[in-house]
C-alpha positions in Angstrom: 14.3 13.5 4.0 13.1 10.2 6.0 12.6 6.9 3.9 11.3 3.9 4.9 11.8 0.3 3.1 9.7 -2.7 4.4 8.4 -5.7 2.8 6.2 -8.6 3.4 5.7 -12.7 1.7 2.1 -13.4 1.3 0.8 -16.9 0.6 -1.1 -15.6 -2.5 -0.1 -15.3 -6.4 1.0 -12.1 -7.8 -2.3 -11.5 -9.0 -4.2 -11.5 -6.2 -1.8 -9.5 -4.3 -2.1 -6.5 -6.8 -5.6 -6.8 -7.7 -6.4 -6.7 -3.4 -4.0 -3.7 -3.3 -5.9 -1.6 -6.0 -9.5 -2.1 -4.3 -7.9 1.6 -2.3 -11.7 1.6 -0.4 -10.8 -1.3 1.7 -7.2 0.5 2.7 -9.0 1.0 6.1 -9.5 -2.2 6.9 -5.8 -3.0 7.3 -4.4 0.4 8.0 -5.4 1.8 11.5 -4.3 5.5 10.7 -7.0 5.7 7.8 -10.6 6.5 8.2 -11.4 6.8 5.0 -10.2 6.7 1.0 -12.0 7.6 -2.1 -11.1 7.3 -5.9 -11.4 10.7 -7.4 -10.1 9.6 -10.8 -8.1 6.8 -12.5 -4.9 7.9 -11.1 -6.3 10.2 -7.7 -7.2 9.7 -4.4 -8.2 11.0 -1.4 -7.8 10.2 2.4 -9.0 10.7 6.1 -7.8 9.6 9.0 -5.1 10.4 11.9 -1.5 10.9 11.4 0.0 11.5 15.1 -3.0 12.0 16.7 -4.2 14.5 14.9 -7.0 14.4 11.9 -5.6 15.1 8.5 -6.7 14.5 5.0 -5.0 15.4 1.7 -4.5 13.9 -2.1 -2.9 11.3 -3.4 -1.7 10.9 -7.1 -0.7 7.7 -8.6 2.0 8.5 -11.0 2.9 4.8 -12.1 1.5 2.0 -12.6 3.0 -1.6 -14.2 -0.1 -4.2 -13.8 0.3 -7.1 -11.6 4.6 -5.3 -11.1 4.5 -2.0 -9.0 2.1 1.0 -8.3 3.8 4.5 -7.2 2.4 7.4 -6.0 3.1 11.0 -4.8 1.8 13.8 -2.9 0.5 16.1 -5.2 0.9 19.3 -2.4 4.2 18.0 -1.4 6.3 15.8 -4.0 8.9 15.1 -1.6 6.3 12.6 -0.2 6.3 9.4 -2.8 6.5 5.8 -3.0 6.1 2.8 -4.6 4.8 -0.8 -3.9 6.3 -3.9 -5.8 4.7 -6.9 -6.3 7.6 -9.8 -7.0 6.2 -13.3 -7.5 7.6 -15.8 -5.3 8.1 -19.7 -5.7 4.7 -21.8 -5.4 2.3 -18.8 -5.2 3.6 -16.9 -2.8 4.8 -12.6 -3.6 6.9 -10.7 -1.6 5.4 -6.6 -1.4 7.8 -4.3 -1.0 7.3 -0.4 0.3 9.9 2.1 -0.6 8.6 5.4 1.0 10.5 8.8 1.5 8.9 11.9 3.3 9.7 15.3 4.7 8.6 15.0 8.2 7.1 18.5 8.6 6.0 18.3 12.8 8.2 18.3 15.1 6.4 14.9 16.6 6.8 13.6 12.8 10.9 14.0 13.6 10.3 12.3 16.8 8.4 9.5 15.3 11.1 9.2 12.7 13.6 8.5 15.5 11.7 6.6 17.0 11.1 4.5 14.5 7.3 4.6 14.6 6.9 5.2 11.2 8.5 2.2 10.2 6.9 0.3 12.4 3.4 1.5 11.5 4.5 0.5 7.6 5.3 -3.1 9.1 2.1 -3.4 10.9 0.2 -2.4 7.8 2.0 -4.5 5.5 1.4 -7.5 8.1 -2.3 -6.6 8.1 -2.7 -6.5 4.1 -1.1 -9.6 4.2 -3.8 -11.1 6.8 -6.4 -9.0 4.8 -5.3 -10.5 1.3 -5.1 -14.3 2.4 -8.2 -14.5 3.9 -10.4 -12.1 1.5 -8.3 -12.2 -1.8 -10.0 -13.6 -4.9 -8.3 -12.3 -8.3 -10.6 -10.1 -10.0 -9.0 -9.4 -12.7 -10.5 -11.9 -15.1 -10.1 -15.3 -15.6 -9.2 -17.3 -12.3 -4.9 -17.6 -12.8 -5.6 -20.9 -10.4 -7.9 -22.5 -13.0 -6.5 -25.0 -15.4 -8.1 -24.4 -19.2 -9.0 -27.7 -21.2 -6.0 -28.7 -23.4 
């Protein structure tokens, strides 16, 4: 079993960070590997793209989910393959995401990656790109504006 643990501080709030994370379509815009995701259901998803060179595609479930705190998920073909992002408020707007992964590399050029560290490294890059993604796209969307100040 292979786990990975990365995390990144974006200059957004909390809110925005999670709300930008749940809008899965855009996932491709930030992560090279992916092609392509769709929302089957409230907690399912599906994904294209290439994984070591190679096309793949397969299912994923979300089996948690604590608004505007963490979002976890597993492979429903393959359990052993699961994580979970948190979102952890920072000082003056800023939230750290976090990426707890663990896998069963099943190639033999999965176990290579693994020692090379290309996984990880591919988990970094995509974090750094959400994070690039979120600051210059994100708008909260999940009702009223948190940066707007209500009439006392």
């Amino acid at each position: 079993m292979a786990s990975v643990h990365q995390s990144v501080d974006i200059d957004t709030l909390v809110q925005v960070a999670y709300h930008q994370w749940l809008r899965f379509e855009e996932f491709p815009h930030f992560m090279e590997s992916l092609e392509e995701i769709r929302r089957l259901s409230d907690n399912r998803l599906h994904w294209r793209g290439i994984v070591g060179g190679k096309a793949m595609e397969g299912d994923i479930e979300i089996t948690e989910q604590v608004p505007e705190r963490l979002i976890a998920w597993r492979n429903p073909r393959a359990p052993e393959n699961h994580g979970m992002i948190l979102f952890e408020p920072l000082d003056e707007g800023r939230t750290r995401l976090t990426v707890d992964v663990e896998y069963q590399p099943e190639r033999a050029e999965h176990k290579i990656g693994e020692f090379l560290g290309v996984i990880e490294a591919q988990i970094q890059d995509d974090l750094e790109h959400f994070k690039e993604f979120a600051e210059s796209h994100g708008k909260y969307t999940g009702g009223p504006d948190p940066n707007s100040v209500s009439p006392a």
